[in-house]
C-alpha positions in Angstrom: -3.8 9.7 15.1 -6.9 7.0 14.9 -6.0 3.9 13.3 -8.8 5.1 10.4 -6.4 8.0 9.5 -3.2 5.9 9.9 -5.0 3.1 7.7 -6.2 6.3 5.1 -2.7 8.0 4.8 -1.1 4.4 4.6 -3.5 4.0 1.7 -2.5 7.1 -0.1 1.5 7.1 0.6 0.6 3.8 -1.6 -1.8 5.1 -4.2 0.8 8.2 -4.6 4.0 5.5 -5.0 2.1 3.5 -7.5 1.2 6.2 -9.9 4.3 7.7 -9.3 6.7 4.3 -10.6 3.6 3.9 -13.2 2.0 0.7 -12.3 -1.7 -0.4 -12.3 -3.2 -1.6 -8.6 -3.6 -5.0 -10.8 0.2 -5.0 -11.0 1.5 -4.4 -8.0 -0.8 -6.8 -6.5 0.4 -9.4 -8.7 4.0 -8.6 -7.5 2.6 -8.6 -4.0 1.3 -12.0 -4.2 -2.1 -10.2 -2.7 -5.5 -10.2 -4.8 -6.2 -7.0 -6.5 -9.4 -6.4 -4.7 -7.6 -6.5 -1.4 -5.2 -4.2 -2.4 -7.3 -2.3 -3.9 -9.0 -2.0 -0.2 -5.9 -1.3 1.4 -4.9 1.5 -1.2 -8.3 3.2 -0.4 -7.2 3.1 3.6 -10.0 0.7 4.9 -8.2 -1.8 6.7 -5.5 -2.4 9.1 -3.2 -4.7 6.8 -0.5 -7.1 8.2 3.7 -6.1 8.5 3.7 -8.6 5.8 1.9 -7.4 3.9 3.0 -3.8 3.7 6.8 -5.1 3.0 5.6 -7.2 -0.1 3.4 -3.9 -1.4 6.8 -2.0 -0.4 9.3 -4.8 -2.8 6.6 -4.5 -5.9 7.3 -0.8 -5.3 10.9 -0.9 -5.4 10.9 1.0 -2.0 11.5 1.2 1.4 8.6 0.1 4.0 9.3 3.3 5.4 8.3 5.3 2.6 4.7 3.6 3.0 4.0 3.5 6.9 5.1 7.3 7.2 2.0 8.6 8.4 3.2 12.0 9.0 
């Protein structure tokens, strides 16, 4: 898998685990300490975020990294 598909289905594991606990991208960015339009660009897959990153989107979401970075 390119990193452009990883990135993409990274985006949507997101997208899907946001609507899913209810929450708007504004507020899960907020718990994330990461401005909304960058998360909004890493929801819609077009960049390579950090570790970091990824494990603060994964805390506002109340889940596992792994549940995020599954790119299967």
């Amino acid at each position: 898998m390119n990193n452009s598909s990883g990135n993409i289905r990274v985006g949507k594991n997101i997208k899907n685990l946001r609507e899913k606990a209810g929450l708007t991208q504004a507020q899960v960015a907020k718990k994330s300490g990461i401005s909304t339009n960058y998360f909004a660009v890493i929801e819609r897959g077009e960049v390579t975020t950090s570790h970091i990153n990824l494990k603060k989107i994964s805390q506002a979401l109340g889940v596992d990294i792994s549940k995020i970075t599954d790119t299967k």
